[in-house]
C-alpha positions as semicolon CSV with decimal commas, in nm:
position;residue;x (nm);y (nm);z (nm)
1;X;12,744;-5,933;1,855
2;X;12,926;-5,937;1,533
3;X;12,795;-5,799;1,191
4;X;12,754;-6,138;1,079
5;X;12,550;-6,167;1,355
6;X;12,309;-5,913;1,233
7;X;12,315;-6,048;0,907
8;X;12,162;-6,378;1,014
9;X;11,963;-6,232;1,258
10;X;11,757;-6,010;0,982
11;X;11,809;-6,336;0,739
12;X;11,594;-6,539;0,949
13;X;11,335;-6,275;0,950
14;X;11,350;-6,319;0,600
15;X;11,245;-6,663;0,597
16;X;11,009;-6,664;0,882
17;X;10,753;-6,475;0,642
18;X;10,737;-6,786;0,452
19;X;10,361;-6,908;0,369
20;X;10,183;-7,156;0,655
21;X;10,048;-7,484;0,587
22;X;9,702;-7,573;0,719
23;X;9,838;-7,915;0,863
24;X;10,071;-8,046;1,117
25;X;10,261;-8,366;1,218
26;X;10,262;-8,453;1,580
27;X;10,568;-8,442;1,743
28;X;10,452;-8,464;2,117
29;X;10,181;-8,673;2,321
30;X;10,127;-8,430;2,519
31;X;9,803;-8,254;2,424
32;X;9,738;-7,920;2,386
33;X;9,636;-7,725;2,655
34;X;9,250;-7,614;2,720
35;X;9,187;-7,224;2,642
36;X;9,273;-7,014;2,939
37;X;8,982;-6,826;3,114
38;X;8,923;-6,473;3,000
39;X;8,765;-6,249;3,278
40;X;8,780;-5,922;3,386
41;X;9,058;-5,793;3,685
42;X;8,902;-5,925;4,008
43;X;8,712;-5,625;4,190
44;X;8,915;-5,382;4,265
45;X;9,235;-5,488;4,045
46;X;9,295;-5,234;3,777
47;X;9,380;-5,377;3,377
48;X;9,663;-5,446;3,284
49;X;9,833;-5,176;3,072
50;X;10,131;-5,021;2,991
51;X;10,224;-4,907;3,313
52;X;10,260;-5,245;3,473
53;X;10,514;-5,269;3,161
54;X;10,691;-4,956;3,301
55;X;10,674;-5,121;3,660
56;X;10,872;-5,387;3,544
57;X;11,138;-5,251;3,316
58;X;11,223;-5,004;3,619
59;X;11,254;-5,316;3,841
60;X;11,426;-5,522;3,573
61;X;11,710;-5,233;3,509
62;X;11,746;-5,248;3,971
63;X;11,944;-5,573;3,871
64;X;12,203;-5,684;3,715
65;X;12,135;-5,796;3,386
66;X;12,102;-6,134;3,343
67;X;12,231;-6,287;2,987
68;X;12,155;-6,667;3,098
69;X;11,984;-6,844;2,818
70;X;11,847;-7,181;2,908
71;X;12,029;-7,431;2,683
72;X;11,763;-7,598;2,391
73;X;11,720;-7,941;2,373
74;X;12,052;-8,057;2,085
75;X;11,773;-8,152;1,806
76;X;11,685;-7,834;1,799
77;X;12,032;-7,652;1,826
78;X;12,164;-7,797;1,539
79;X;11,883;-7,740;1,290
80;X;11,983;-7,612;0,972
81;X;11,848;-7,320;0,787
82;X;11,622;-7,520;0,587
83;X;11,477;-7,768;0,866
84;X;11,437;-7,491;1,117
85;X;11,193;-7,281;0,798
86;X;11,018;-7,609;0,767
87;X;10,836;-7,585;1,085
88;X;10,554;-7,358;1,074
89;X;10,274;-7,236;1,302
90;X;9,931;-7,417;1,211
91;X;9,735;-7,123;1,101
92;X;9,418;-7,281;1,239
93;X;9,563;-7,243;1,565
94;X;9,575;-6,870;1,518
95;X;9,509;-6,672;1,826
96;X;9,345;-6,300;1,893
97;X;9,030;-6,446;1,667
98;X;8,819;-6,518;1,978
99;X;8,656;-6,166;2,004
100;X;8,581;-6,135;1,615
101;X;8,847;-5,904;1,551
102;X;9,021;-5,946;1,191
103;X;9,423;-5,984;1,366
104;X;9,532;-6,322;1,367
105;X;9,867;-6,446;1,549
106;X;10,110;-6,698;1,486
107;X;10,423;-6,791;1,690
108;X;10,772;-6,875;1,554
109;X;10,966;-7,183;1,645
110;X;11,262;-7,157;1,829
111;X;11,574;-7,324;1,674
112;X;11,884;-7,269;1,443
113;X;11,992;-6,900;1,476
114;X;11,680;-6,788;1,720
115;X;11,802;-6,996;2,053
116;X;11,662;-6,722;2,297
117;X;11,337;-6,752;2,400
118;X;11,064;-6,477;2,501
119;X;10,766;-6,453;2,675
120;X;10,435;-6,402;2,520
121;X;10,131;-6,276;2,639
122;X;9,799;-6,236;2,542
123;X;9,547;-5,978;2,686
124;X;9,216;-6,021;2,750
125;X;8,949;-5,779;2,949
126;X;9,192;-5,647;3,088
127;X;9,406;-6,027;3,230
128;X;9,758;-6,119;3,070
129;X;9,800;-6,468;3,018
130;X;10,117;-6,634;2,920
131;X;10,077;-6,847;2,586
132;X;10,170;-7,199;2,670
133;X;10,413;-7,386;2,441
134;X;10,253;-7,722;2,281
135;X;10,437;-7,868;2,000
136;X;10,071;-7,944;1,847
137;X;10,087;-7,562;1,739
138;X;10,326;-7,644;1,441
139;X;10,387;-7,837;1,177
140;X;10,713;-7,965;1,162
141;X;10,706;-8,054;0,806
142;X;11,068;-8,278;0,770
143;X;11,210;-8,194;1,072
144;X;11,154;-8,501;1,295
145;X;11,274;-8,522;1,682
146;X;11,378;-8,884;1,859
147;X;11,196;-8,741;2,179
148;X;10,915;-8,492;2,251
149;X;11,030;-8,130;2,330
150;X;10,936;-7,992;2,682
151;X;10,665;-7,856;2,720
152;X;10,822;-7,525;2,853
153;X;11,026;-7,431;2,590
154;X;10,904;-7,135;2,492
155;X;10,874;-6,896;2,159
156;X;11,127;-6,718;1,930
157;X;10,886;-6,423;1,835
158;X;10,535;-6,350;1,695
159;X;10,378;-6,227;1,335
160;X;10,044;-6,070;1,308
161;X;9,827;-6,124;1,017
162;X;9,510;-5,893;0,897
163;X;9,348;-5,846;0,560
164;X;9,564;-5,587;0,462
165;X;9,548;-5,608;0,079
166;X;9,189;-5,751;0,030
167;X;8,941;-5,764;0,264
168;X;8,868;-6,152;0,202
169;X;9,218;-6,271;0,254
170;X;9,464;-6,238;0,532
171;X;9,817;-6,116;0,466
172;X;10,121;-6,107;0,713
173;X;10,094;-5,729;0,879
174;X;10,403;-5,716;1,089
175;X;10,664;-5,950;1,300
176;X;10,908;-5,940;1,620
177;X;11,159;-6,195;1,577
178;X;11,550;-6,144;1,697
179;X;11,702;-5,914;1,978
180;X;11,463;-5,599;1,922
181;X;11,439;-5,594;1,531
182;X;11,070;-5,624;1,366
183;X;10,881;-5,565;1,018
184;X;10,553;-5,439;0,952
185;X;10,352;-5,337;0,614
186;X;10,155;-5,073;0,411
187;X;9,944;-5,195;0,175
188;X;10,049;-5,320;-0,167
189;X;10,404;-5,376;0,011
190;X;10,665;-5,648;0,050
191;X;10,904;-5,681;0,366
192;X;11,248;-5,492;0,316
193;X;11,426;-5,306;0,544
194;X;11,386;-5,355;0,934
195;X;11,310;-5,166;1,270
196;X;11,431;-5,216;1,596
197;X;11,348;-5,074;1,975
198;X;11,678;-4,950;2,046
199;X;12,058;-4,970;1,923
200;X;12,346;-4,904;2,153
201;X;12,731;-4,823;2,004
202;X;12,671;-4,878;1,655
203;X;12,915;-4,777;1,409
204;X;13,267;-4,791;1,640
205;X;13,443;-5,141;1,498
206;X;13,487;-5,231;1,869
207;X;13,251;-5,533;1,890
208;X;13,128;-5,373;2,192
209;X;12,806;-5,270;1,989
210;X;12,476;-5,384;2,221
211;X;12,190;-5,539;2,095
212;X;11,912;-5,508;2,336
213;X;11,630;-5,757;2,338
214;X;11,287;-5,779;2,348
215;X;11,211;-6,063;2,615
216;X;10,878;-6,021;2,672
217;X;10,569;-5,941;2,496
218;X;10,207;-5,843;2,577
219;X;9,919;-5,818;2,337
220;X;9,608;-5,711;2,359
221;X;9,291;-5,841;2,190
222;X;9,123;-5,606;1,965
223;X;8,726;-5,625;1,937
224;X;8,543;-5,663;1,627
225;X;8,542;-5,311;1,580
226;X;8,858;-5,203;1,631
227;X;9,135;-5,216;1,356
228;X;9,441;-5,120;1,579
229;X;9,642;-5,334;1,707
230;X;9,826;-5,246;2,067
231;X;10,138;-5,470;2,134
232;X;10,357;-5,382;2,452
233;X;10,744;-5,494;2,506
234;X;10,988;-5,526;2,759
235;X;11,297;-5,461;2,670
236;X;11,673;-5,518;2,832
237;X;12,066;-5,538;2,786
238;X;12,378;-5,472;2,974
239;X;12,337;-5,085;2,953
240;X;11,954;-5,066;2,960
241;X;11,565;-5,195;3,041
242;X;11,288;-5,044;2,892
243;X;10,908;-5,080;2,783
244;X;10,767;-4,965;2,507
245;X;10,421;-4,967;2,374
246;X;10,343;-4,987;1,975
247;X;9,983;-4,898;1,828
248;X;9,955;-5,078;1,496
249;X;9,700;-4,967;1,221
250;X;9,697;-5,127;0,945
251;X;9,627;-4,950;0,596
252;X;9,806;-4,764;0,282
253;X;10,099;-4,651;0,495
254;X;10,018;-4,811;0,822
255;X;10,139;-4,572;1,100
256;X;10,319;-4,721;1,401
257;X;10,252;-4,496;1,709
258;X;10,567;-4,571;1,996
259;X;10,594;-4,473;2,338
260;X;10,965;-4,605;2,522
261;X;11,042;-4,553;2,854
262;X;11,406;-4,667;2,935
263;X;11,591;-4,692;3,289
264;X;11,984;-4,690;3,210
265;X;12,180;-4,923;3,431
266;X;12,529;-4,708;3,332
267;X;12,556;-4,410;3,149
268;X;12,535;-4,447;2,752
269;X;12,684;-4,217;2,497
270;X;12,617;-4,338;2,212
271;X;12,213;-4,461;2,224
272;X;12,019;-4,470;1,897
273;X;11,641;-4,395;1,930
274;X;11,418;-4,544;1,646
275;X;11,708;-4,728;1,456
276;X;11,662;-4,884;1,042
277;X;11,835;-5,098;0,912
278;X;11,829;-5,168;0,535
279;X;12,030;-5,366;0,301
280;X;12,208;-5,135;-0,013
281;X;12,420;-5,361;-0,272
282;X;12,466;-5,177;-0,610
283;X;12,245;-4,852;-0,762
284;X;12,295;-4,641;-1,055
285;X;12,536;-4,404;-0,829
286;X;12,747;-4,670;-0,692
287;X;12,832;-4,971;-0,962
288;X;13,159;-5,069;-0,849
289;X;13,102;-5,369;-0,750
290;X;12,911;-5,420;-1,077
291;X;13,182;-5,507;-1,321
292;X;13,111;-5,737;-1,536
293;X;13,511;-5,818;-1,516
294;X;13,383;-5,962;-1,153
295;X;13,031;-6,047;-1,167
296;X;12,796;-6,221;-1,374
297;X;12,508;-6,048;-1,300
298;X;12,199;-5,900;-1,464
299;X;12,064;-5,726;-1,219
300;X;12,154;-5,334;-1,257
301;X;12,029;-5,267;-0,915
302;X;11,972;-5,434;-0,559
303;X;11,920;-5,297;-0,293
304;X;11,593;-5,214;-0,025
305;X;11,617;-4,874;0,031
306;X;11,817;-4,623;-0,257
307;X;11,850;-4,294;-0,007
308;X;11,831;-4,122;0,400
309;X;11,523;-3,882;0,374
310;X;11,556;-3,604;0,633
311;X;11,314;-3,351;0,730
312;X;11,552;-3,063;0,940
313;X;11,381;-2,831;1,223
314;X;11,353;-2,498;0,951
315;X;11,216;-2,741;0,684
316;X;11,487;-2,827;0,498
317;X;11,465;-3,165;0,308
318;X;11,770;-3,340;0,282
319;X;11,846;-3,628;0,042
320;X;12,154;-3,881;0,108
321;X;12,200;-4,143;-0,201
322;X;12,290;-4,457;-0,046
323;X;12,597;-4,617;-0,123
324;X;12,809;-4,963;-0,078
325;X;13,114;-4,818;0,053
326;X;13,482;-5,065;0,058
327;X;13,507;-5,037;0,367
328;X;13,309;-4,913;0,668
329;X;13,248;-4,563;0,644
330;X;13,015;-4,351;0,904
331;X;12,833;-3,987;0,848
332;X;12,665;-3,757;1,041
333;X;12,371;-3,468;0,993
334;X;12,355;-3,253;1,276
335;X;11,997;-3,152;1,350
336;X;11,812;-3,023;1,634
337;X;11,434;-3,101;1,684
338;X;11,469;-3,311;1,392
339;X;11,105;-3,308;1,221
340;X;11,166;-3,689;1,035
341;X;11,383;-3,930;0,886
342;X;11,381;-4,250;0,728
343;X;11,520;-4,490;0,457
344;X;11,348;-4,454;0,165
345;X;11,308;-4,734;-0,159
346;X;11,247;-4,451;-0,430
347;X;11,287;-4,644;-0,726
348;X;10,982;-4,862;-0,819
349;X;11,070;-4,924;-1,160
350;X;11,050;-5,324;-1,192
351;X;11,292;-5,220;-1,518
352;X;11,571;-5,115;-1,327
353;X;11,617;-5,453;-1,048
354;X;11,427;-5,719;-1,349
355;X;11,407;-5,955;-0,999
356;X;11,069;-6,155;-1,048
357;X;11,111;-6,300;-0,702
358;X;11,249;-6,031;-0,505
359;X;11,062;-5,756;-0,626
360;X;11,311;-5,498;-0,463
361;X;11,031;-5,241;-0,651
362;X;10,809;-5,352;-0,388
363;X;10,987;-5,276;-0,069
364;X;10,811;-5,014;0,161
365;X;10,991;-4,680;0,316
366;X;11,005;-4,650;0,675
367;X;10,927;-4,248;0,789
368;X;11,005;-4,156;1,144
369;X;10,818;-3,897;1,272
370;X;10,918;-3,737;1,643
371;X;10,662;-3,643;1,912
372;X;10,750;-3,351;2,101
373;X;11,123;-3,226;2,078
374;X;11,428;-3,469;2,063
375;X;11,669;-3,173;2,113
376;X;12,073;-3,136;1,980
377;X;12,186;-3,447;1,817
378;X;12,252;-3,597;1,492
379;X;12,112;-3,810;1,230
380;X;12,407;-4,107;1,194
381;X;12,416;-4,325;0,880
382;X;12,647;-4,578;0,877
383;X;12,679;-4,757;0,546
384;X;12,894;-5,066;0,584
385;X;13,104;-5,268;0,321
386;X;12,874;-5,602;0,186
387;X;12,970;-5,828;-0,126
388;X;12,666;-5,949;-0,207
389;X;12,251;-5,890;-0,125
390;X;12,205;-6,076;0,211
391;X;12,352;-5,870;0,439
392;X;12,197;-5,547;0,610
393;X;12,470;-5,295;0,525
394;X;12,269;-4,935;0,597
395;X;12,207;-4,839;0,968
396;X;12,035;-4,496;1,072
397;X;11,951;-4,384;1,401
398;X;11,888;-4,053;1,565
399;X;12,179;-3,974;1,842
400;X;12,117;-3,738;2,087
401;X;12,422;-3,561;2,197
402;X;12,363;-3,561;2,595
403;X;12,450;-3,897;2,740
404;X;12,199;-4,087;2,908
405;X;12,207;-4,053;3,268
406;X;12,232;-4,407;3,486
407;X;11,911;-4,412;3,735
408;X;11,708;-4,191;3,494
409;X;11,393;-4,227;3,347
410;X;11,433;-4,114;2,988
411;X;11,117;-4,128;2,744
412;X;11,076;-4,046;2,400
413;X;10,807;-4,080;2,121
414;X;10,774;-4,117;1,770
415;X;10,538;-4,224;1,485
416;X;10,636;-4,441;1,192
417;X;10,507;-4,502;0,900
418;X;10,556;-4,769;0,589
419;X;10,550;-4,561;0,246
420;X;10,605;-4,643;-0,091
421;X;10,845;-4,404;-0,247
422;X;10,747;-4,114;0,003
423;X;10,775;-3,826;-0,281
424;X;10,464;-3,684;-0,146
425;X;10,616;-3,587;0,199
426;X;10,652;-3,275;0,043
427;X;10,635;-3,028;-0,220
428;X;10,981;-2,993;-0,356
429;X;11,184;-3,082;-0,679
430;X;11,304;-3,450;-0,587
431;X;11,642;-3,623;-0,650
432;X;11,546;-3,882;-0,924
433;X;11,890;-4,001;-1,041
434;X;12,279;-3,985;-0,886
435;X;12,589;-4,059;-1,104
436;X;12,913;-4,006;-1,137
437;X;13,206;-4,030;-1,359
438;X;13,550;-3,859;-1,488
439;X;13,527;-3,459;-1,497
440;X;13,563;-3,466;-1,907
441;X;13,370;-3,522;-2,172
442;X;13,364;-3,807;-2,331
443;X;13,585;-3,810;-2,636
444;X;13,726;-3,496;-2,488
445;X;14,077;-3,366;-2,507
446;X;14,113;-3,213;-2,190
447;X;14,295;-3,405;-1,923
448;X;14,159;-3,507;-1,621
449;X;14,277;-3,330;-1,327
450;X;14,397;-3,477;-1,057
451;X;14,176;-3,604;-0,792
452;X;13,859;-3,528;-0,972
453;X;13,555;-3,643;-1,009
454;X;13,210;-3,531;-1,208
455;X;12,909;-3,590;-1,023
456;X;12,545;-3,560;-1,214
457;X;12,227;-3,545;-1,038
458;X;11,883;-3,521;-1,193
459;X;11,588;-3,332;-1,002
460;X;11,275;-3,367;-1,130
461;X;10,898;-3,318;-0,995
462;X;10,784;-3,033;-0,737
463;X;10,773;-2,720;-0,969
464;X;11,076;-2,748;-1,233
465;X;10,884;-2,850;-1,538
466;X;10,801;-2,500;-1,505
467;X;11,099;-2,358;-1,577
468;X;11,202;-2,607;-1,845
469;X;11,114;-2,293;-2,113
470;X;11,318;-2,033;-1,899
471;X;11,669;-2,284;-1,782
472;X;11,883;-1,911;-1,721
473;X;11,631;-1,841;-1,412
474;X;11,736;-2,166;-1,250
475;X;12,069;-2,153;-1,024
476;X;12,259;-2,401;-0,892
477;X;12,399;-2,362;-0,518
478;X;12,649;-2,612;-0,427
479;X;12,910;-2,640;-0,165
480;X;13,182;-2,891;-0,067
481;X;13,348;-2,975;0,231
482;X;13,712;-3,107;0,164
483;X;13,699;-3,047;-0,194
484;X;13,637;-2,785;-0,447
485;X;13,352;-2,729;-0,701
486;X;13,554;-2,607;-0,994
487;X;13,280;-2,616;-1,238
488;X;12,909;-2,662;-1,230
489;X;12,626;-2,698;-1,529
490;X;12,267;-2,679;-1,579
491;X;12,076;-2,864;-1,816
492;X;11,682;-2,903;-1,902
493;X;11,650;-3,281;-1,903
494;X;11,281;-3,286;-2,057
495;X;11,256;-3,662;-2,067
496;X;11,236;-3,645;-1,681
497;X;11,021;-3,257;-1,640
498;X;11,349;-3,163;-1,485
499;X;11,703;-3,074;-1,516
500;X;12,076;-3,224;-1,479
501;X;12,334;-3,039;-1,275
502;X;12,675;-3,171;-1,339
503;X;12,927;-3,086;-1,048
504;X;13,252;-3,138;-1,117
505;X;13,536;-3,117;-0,775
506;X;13,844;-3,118;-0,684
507;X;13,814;-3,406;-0,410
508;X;14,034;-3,505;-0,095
509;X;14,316;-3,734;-0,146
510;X;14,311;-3,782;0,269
511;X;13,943;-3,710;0,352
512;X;13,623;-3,792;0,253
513;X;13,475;-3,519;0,048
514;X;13,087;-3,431;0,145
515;X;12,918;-3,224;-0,139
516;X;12,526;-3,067;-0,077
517;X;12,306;-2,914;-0,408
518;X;12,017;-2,789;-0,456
519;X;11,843;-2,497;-0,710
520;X;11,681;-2,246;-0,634
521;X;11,500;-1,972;-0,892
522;X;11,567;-1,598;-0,734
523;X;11,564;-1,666;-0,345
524;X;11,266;-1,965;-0,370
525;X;11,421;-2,270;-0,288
526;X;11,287;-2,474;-0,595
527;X;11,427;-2,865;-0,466
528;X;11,548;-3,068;-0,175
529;X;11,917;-3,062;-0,090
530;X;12,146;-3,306;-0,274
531;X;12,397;-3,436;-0,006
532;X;12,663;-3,742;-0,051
533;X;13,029;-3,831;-0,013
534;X;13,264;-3,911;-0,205
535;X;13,648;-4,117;-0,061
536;X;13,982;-4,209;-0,267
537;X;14,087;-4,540;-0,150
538;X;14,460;-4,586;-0,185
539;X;14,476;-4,965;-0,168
């Protein structure tokens, strides 16, 4: 699968959050089927639960995977971007209601760029139960078919809607649509950046990147009195099956517990467990592209997430800036045990994107959280080359460094959460601000060196307003790796509580140049480490 690929892929999920009409227009005479019976596993039958899941991924990844797609019916192949949004689930056909609970579910339409079905389950005391197709389950609004579809045609994915926001209303919570990517909300949020179950050879350039699938889906029915939601998966590809299990509960941040399971069919080397993916265009430390000379845009900033958050295994926060490289560039943090990491949206000042639709201000941060130890590996962010807003540039994953073993059970957990900025993950001095320019001053007579650059970073919050009254205790500690830090300054910036530091390096003509800060007042660490790269590009 391509990169364009991926950028439809996540640009349908885009649109499939689109608001639901309460009617529908037939399209089919066939009616829709009576309600299923609900009853408990005959006597002696246990529940369904996740390890029936397990069962079947471990039989699944016994056989050769199978990449046969039925065909759709033509009317439905070559439905454009706009017909294929048009038809909507009727939201008084929602599902999951039928016990009380407060989750609602709706079912996306296959069509246009989502021409793989999946299966969809509900359970119910303890039975799964396929969800029949019925075209009477949508409105079709102008798409209109010479013939009735069959009645086995299937789903693309699923969204979940609860009262998130007020407790009278019922907002879109979280949705599975494409290969394994899905979305889900904290409260007070708008969807962004993007999850998925598993990625397989990102980053290489040899189009031999795999994009597992989620094929089948089972979820259960909450109660009245439950407010978690507990959605199981089967997933598959060429290299891999595997089931995973995903406890929903929705609130401020609402965490995302995951259990995986995977049975490799071949050894893989380059698996990513609890991959993001997250769209970066322009920010006020990478402009580039926004020269007025090129665009005509007013718009300082676009972009869903602004910086890699990582948490190390001796507690050392690590900030990466995000940036929209010119061509595909790929970086690596090695960690072991890694304690978290995520894509964070730290800028919520509505000032600095002035989007009244998009509301990039809006956009949640996804935290990963490990269970138990992940062991040596590396936290890989590959930040590809984009020309405009609608493509998913930014892709993190952790990597372990083993391979994974073909015939072996390999299981992993993690919790995830949606934040908004995430500056209360701990106590430190933050990164507020990242910029760069000549190493002179401007107006200056000195020349500029060579292969120079001046980069300027602004920490603020944790404990630095502080020392605002006493700068000389402050110390900068910074380090490059193909370059040189030839000169460094500190400077109270008391519009922010903080201070500047203002690098300024000898950078690689060859290499890419990777530069780390932070301050520190005698030996207490006062912020988070500054990390980010910096390339020449000789064409």
């Amino acid at each position: 699968m391509t990169e364009v690929t991926r950028r439809t892929i996540v640009a349908g999920m885009a649109v499939a959050a689109a608001a639901i009409p309460a009617t529908a227009s037939a399209q089919s005479t066939q009616k829709p089927p009576a309600p299923q019976p609900q009853a408990n596993p005959p006597a002696g039958q246990p529940a369904f639960g996740f390890e029936d899941v397990i069962k079947r991924a471990r039989e699944v990844s016994a056989a050769p995977y199978d990449d046969t797609v039925t065909p759709l019916p033509e009317q439905l192949t070559k439905l454009d971007f706009d017909a294929w949004r048009e038809i909507r689930f009727r939201s008084d056909r929602s599902l999951l209601g039928s016990t009380g609970g407060r989750f609602r579910l709706q079912l996306f339409h296959l069509g246009h760029l989502f021409l793989r079905p999946v299966t969809i389950n509900t359970i119910r005391d303890g039975v799964a139960t396929p969800i029949p197709y019925t075209a009477n389950l949508f409105d079709y609004g102008r798409a209109k078919f010479d013939k009735p579809l069959p009645v086995n045609l299937g789903f693309a994915g699923f969204r979940i809607h609860f009262p998130l926001n007020d407790p009278r209303g019922s907002d879109e919570l979280l949705s599975f649509i494409g290969a394994s990517y899905f979305r889900w909300l904290g409260r007070g949020q708008k969807y962004g950046l993007s999850s998925r179950g598993l990625s397989i050879g990102t980053g290489l350039l040899d189009n031999k990147e795999e994009f597992p699938v989620f094929r089948e889906f089972w979820i259960d029915t909450p109660d009245a009195n439950t407010d978690r939601l507990t959605i199981y998966a089967l997933l598959d590809s060429p290299s891999v099956a595997g089931a995973y299990k995903f406890i929903f509960t929705p609130g401020p941040e609402t965490p995302v517990d995951v259990e995986a399971n995977l049975f490799p069919r071949k050894p893989i080397d380059r698996v990513g467990l609890a991959p993001l993916t997250s769209m970066f265009f322009v920010g006020e430390n990478d402009r580039h592209l926004n020269d007025r000379n090129k665009y005509d845009e007013f718009r300082a900033e676009l972009h869903d997430s602004d910086g890699l958050q990582i948490r190390t295994d001796k507690d050392e926060w690590i900030w990466r800036p995000i940036h929209n490289p010119l061509v595909q560039e790929v970086h690596n943090f090695p960690v072991t045990n890694v304690k978290g990491f995520g894509l964070m949206q730290r800028d919520r000042n509505f000032a600095n994107y002035q989007d009244i639709e998009l509301n990039y201000e809006e956009r949640p941060s996804y935290w990963i959280e490990p269970k138990g130890n992940w062991g040596e590996g590396r936290i890989e962010l590959i930040e590809l080359a984009t020309k405009d807003e609608t493509f998913d540039n930014i892709i993190t994953a952790f990597i372990p460094n083993a391979p994974i073993e073909a015939g072996k059970q390999f299981s992993f957990a993690y919790r995830m959460r949606s934040l908004h900025d995430g500056l209360n993950l701990n106590p430190l001095g933050k990164v507020l601000n990242t910029f760069n320019a000549p190493a002179y001053a401007l107006g200056s007579a000195e020349a500029v060196g060579h292969n120079t650059r001046r980069f300027m970073v602004d920490f603020n919050e944790g404990d630095l307003a502080y020392y605002l009254n006493q700068p000389n205790a402050v110390e900068i500690v910074a380090d490059a790796v193909n370059g040189k830090v030839f000169r460094k300054f500190l400077v109270p910036n008391p519009a922010i509580k903080g201070f500047r530091v203002m690098l300024d390096l000898e950078v690689s003509a060859d290499d890419t140049t990777t530069m780390t800060c932070y301050l520190q007042a005698g030996r207490r660490r006062l912020t988070e480490t500054w990390a980010y790269s910096w390339k020449i590009y000789n064409f």
